[in-house]
N, C-alpha and C positions, 0 to 999 in steps of 0.2 A: 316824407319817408322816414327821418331821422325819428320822427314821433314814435312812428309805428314800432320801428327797428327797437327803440329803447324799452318801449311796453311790453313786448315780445321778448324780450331777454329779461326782464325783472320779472315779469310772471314765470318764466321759465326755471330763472334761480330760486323763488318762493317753492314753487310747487316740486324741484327735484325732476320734476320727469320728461325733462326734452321738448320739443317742440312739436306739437301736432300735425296732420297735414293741411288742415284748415290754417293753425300758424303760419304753416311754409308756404303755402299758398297766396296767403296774404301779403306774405316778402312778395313773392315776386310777381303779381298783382303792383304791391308798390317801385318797383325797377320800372316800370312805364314811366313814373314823373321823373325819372334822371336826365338830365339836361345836361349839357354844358356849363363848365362854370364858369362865370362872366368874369372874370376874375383876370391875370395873366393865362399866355398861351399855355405858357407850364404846369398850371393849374388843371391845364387838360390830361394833359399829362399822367399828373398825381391821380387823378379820378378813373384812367384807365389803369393805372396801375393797383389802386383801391378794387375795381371791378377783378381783375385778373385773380386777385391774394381771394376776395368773393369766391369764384366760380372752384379754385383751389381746395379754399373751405367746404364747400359744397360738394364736391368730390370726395373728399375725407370724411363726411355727414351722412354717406350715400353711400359708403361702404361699407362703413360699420353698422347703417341698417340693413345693409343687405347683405352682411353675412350674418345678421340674426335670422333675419327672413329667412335664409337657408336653413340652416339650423332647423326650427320651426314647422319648416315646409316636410324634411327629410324626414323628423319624427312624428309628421302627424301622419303622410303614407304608408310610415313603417304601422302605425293602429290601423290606417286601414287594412292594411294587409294581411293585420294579423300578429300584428309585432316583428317581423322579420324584414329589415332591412334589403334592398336590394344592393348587390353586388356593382360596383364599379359606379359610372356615372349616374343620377338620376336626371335625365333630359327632361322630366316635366316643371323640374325648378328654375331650371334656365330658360325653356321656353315663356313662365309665365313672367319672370324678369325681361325678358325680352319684348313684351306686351306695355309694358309697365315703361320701360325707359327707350321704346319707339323705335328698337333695334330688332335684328335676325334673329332668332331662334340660336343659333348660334354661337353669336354675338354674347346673344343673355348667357350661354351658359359659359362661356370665359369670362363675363364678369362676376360670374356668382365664385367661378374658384379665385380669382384676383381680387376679392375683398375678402374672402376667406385669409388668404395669404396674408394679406395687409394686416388684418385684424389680429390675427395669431400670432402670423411668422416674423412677420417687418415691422415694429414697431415705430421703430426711428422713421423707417419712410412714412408711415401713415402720421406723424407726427411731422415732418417737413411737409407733407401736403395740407395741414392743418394750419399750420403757419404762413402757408402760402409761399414756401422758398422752392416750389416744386410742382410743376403743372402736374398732372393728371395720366398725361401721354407719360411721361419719363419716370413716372409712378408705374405704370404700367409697364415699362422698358424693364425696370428693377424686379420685377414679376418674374415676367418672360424669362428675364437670364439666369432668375433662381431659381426656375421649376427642379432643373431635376435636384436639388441639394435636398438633404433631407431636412426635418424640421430644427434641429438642434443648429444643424452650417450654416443655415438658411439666416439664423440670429446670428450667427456670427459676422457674417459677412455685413447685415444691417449696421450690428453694431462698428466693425469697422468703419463703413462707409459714413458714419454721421457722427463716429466719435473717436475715432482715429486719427493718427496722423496726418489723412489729408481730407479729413475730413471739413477743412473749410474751405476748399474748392468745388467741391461736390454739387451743392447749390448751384455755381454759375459753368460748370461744365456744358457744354453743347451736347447735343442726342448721339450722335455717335460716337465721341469723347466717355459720354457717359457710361455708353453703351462696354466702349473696349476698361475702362475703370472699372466695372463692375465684373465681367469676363475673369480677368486678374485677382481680382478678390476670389473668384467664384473656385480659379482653378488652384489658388491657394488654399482655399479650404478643403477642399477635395477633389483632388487630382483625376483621382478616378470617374470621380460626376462629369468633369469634365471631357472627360475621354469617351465620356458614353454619352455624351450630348453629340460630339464629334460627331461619333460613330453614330448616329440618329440620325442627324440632320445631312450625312453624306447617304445613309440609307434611304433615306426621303425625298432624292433628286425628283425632278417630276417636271413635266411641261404644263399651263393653264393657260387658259385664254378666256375673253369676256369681247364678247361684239358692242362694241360703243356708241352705235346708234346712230354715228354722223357718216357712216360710209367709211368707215377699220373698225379694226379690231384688235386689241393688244393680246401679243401672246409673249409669255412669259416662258421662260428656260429655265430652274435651279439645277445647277452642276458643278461636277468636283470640280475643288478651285485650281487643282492643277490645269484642267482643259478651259480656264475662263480665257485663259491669257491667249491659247494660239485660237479660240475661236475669234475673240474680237481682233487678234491680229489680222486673221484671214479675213474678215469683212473689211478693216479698213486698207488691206492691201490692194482688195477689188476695187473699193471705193474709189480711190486713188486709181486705178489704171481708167477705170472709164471716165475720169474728171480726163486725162493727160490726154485721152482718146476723146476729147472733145465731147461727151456726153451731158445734154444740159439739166441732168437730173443732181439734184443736189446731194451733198454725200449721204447723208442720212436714208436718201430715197433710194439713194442706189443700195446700202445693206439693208434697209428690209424687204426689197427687190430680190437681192443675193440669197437670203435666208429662204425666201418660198421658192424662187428660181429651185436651190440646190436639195430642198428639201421634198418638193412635190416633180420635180423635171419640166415645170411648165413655167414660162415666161411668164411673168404678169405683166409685161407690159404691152401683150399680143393679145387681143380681146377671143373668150372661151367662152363655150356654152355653159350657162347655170343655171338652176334649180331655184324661178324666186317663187315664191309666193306673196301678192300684193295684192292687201285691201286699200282702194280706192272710192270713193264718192262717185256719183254719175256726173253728178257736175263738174266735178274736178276732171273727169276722164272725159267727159264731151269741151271741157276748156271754157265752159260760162260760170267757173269758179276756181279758187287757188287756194282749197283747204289740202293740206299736207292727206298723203297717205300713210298705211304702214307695211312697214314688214317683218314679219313675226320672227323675234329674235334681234332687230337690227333696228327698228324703233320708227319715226316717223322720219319721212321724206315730203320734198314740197312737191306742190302738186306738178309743178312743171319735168321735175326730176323723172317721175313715178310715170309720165306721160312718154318720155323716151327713153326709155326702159319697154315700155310698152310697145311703140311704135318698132324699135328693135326687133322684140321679140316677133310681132305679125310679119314684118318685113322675112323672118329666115322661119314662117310659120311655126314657131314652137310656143304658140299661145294657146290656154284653155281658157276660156272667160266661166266664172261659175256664180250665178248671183247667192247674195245675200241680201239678207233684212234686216233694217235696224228699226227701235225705237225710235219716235222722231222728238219724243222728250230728252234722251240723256245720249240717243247714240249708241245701245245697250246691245246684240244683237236677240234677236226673237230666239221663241224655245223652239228647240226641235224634240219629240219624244220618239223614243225606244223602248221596246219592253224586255229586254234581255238583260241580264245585270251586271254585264261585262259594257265597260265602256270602250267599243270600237268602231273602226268603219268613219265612216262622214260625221255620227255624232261624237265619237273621239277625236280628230280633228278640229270640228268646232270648237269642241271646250279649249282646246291648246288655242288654238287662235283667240279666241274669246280672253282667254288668263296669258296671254302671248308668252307663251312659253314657261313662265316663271309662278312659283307656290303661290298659291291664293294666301297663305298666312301673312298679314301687316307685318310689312318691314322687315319680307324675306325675299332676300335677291335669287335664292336658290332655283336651278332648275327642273323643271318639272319630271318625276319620276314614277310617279302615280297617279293615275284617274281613278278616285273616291268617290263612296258617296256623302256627302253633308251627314243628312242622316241616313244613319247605317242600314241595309238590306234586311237587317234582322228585326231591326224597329218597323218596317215595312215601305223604308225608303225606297223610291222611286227610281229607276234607271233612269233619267229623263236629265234635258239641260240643266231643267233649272238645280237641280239635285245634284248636279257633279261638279267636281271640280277638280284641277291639276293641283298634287300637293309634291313636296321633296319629301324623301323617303323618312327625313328625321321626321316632318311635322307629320307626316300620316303615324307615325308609329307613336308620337306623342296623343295624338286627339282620343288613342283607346287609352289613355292615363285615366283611374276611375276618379269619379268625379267632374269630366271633360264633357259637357255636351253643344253640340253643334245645330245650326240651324237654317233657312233661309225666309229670310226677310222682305220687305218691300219697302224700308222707308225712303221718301223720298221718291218715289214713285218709279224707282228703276229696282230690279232685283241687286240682293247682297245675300251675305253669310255670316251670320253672329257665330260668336264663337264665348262661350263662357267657359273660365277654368276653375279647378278644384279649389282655387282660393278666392271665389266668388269675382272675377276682374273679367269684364266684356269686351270683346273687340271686335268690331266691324269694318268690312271691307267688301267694297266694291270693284269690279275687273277693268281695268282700263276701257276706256269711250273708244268706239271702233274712228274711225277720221271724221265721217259726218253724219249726221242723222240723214234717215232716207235708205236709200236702196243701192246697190249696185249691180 
């Protein structure tokens, strides 16, 4: 590796012009033969610590090309368009970043303004993740707590924090240490940013929740910090009385008990009729197999789970049994065709269950808000399975970015959806495998 690594750095200083992606590729191609060094144990040590100041560097190498890439990307739209720049965000630049480094649509487009930032605004931070005194994550902490400054405080604050008075602590600061350090710079610089970050982030209170797939679901609460205190007071007041009241639920079980109790009026600990929907295997539902099932939104269940559940439901009659088909290569479910161009009815359903709930776009968690078509209605796409798919409202309104075209595919012998962007990059994705191949 050391060969590579050295030939790779001298060609690079001859030639002036950075490192290829064939180069970089070939880095990390050579990170395979990294071993252990036989050496003392603390030698291990030092080689994790070598990798860490690595992956640092490579964070700093990856920002500063990706806020060229931006750059690049914004003015080459702006000539497609005609020369005119579009106003506020361009979501098709983060989308295609987010292809690129195997993240959300999302995702990519916070990272394209966070090397922006870097590259411009914070020099000293982009220069401590360079050196490796500074992971990546706390690079991006130092982002986050600068947004609203403008670009002039924005250096200021950098340069305080790396060349200031305290600024040799800075490096070994912890995330939240860092976090309230930077805060303090932030509000020294300008007070008013400050106030108006306040004022934002108390306007932005909001509830979220994500089903986890193991039977919960986390739901989250942002709220002003004056009522943080008497809500968890109140839950651990409850907690505490049903512990004293001999209740063998543990405290924690008992507030998130408390929270849905006082929120919906319904016990959770008193079993209620619900609303599942469950794809199971014949075999798993006749019990001469234990391939897990699903349920759309809430993820795979074993087969024995999925079976009393089942047995429940027949027992208080509120079961519909509906079969489906699958591929018996991949588990794929068969197409169903429609000729109307709206996707609804049983073959709108299918697609959601088929893409379980979540954008067909790689490496987007988002949920689904649109039934599309692959290729557009205007091209003389299809209303049909294989043509539609569930997207989030960002990636449907991204794919008419010109230059975007879409498709579906069959490699591999199950259906997919290519997806080419305006900067030439392919991505392909497949819908999650139904539980088993076969029928139900």
């Amino acid at each position: 590796m050391r060969t590579i690594l050295e030939h790779m750095i001298e060609e690079s200083r001859r030639g002036g012009t950075g490192w290829s992606a064939a180069d970089l590729s070939a880095l990390a191609a050579s990170l395979v033969e990294v071993t252990a060094d036989p050496g003392l144990t603390a030698d291990c040590l030092s080689q994790v610590e070598a990798l860490e100041a690595l992956k640092a560097a490579a964070a700093a190498a990856q920002a500063r090309v990706t806020a060229e890439y931006a750059d690049r990307e914004r003015a080459r739209l702006a000539r497609v368009r005609g020369g005119s720049r579009r106003r506020g965000r361009e979501p098709a630049v983060g989308s295609q970043l987010g292809i690129a480094r195997r993240e959300s649509p999302a995702r990519g487009e916070f990272l394209v303004g966070a090397a922006s930032a870097l590259v411009h605004d914070l020099p000293g931070t982009l220069a401590a993740l360079e050196r490796g005194v500074l992971t990546e994550e706390r690079a991006l902490l130092v982002v986050r707590e600068t947004d609203d400054l403008s670009a002039e405080d924005r250096l200021r604050v950098d340069v305080e924090l790396w060349h200031g008075p305290s600024s040799g602590c800075a490096a070994t600061l912890g995330t939240d240490q860092l976090r309230q350090h930077v805060r303090r710079l932030v509000t020294g610089a300008d007070p008013v940013a400050a106030t108006r970050r306040r004022a934002r982030a108390r306007a932005g209170r909001h509830v979220a929740g994500r089903l986890l797939g193991d039977g919960t679901g986390r739901i989250t609460a942002v709220v002003r910090s004056e009522h943080y205190g008497p809500v968890m007071q109140a839950l651990t007041e409850a907690a505490a009385e049903a512990r004293a009241a001999g209740d063998p639920r543990t405290p924690d079980q008992v507030r998130s008990d408390v929270v849905v109790r006082r929120l919906t009026g319904v016990d959770p600990v008193e079993p209620r009729r619900i609303d599942l929907r469950l794809v199971l295997g014949l075999d798993s539902l006749l019990g001469t197999a234990d391939a897990p099932g699903l349920v759309p939104g809430s993820g795979h269940l074993p087969a024995a789970v999925c079976r009393s559940l089942l047995a429940e439901a027949f027992e208080r009659h509120e079961v519909t049994v509906r079969r489906l088909f699958a591929l018996p290569e991949d588990g794929q479910l068969v197409a169903m065709e429609k000729t109307s161009r709206c996707f609804d009815g049983l073959l709108a359903e299918m697609i959601r269950i088929r893409d379980a709930e979540t954008c067909r776009t790689p490496w987007c968690d988002a949920s689904i808000r649109h039934l599309d078509h692959v290729v557009p209605a205007r091209e003389d796409g299809r209303t049909s399975y294989e043509n539609g798919q569930g997207l989030c409202e960002r990636c449907n309104h991204v794919k008419e970015t010109p230059g975007w075209t879409s498709w579906v595919g069959f490699r591999g012998g199950g259906p997919e959806i290519g997806t080419r962007t305006s900067s030439g990059r392919c991505a392909y994705g497949k819908p999650p495998p139904m539980p088993v191949p076969g029928s139900l």
